[in-house]
C-alpha positions in Angstrom: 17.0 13.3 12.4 16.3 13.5 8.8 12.2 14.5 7.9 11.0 13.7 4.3 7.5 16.0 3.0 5.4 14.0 1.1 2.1 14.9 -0.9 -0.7 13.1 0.5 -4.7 13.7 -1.0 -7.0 13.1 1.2 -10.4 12.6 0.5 -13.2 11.2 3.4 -16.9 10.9 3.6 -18.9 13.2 5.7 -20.5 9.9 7.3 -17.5 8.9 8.7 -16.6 9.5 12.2 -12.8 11.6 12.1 -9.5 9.2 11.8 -5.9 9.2 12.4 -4.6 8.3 9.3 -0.6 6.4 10.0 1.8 6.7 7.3 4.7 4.9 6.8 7.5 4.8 4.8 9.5 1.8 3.8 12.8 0.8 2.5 14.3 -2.2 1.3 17.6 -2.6 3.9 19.3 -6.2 4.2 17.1 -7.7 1.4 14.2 -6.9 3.9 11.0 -4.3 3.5 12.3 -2.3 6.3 9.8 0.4 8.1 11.7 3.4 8.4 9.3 6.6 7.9 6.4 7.4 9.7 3.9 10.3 10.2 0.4 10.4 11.3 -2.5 12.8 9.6 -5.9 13.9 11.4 -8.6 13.5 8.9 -11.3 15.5 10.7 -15.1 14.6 9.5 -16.1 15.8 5.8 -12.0 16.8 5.0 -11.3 17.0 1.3 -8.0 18.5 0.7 -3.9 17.9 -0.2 -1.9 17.5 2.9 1.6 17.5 3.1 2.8 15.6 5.7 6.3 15.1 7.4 7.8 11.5 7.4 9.8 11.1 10.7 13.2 8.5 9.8 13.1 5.9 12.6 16.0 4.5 10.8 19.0 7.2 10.8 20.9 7.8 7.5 17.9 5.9 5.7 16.9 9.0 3.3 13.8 9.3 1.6 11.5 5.5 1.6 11.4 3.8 -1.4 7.6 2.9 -0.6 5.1 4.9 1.1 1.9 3.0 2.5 -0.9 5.6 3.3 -2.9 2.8 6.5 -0.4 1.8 8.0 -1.5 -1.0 10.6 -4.9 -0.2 9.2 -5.6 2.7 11.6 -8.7 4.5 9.4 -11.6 3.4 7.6 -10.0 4.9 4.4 -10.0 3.3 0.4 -6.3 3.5 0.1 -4.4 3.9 -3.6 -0.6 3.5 -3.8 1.3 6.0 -5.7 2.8 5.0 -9.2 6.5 5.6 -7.8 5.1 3.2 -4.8 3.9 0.6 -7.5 6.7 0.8 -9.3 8.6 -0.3 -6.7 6.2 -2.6 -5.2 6.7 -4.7 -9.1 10.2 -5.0 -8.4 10.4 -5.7 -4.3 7.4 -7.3 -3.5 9.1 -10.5 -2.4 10.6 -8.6 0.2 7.8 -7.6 2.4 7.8 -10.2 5.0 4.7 -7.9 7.6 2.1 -10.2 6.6 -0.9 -7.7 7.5 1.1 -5.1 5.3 1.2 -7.9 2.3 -2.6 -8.7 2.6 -3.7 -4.9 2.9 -1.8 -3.9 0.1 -3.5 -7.3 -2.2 -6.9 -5.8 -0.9 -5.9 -2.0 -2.1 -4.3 -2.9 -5.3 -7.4 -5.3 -5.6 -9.6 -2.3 -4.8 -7.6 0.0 -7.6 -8.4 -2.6 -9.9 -12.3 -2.7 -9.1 -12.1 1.1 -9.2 -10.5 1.5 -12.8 -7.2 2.3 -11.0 -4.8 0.1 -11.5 -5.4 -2.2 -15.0 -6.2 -5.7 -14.3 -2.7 -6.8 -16.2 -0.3 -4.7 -14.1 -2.2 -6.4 -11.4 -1.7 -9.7 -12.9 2.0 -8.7 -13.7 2.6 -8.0 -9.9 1.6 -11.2 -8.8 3.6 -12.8 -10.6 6.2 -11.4 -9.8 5.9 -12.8 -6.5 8.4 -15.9 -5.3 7.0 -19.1 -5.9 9.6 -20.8 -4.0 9.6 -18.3 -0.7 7.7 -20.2 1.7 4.7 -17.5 3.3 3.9 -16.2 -0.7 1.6 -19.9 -1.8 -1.6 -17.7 0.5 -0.9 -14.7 -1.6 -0.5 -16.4 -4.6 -3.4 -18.6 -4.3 -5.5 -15.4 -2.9 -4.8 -13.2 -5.6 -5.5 -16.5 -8.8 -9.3 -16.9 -6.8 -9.7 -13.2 -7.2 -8.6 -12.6 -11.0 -10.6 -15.9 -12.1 -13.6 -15.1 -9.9 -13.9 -11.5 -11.2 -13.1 -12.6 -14.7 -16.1 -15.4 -14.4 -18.6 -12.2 -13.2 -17.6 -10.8 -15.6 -19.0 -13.3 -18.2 -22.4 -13.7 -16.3 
């Protein structure tokens, strides 16, 4: 049983009520976003700090994921940010997630980087389309992600 450490921060507001954050860890097997790492963190109430948390493979042989999601299944009232090595990745693979709630969390967190002065508005842009016009299942994404650009880029002419 292989165990992979990766660096999460961690950062919650003392408002909130304490969370079990799920973290998975993904791979791109048979031309499929496969989940093959997980680990779960207990965010107690007020916690700022750098975790490191242990990835348990589901998948044996699968080595380290090639994409780490920090909600997983949306367990925690969290703002999530994906890693750069994550969104490097996530430009070349996207077309391979086929976990529709995974798809439309990670649009809203990317979305949310970019709102945040995380993530530039172009990259953003450059990741959607990079998304397969022809795959039947991407035409929601697709048309999700044009309404936000063009109806952020009109507020921002008002």
């Amino acid at each position: 049983e292989l165990e992979t450490s990766v660096e999460v921060s961690l950062k919650m507001n003392s408002r909130h009520r304490p969370h079990v954050l799920k973290i998975a860890g993904f791979k791109l097997l048979n031309n499929k976003m496969q989940f093959t790492h997980v680990g779960d963190v207990k965010i107690s109430v007020g916690a700022t700090e750098n975790t490191s948390v242990m990835l348990k493979a589901l998948v044996p042989n699968s080595g380290c994921p090639d994409f780490v999601y920090p909600n997983f299944e949306d367990k925690a009232y969290i703002i999530s940010e994906i890693d750069d090595t994550s969104l490097s990745y996530l430009m070349k693979n996207i077309n391979f997630i086929s976990n529709s709630d995974l798809k439309k969390m990670i649009w809203a967190d990317l979305w949310q980087m970019v709102r945040n002065q995380k993530l530039k508005l172009e990259k953003f842009s450059d990741i959607a389309l990079k998304l397969n016009f022809k795959k039947k299942g991407n035409m929601p994404d697709i048309e999700r992600v044009s309404r936000k650009i063009l109806k952020e880029w009109i507020d921002g002419k008002k």
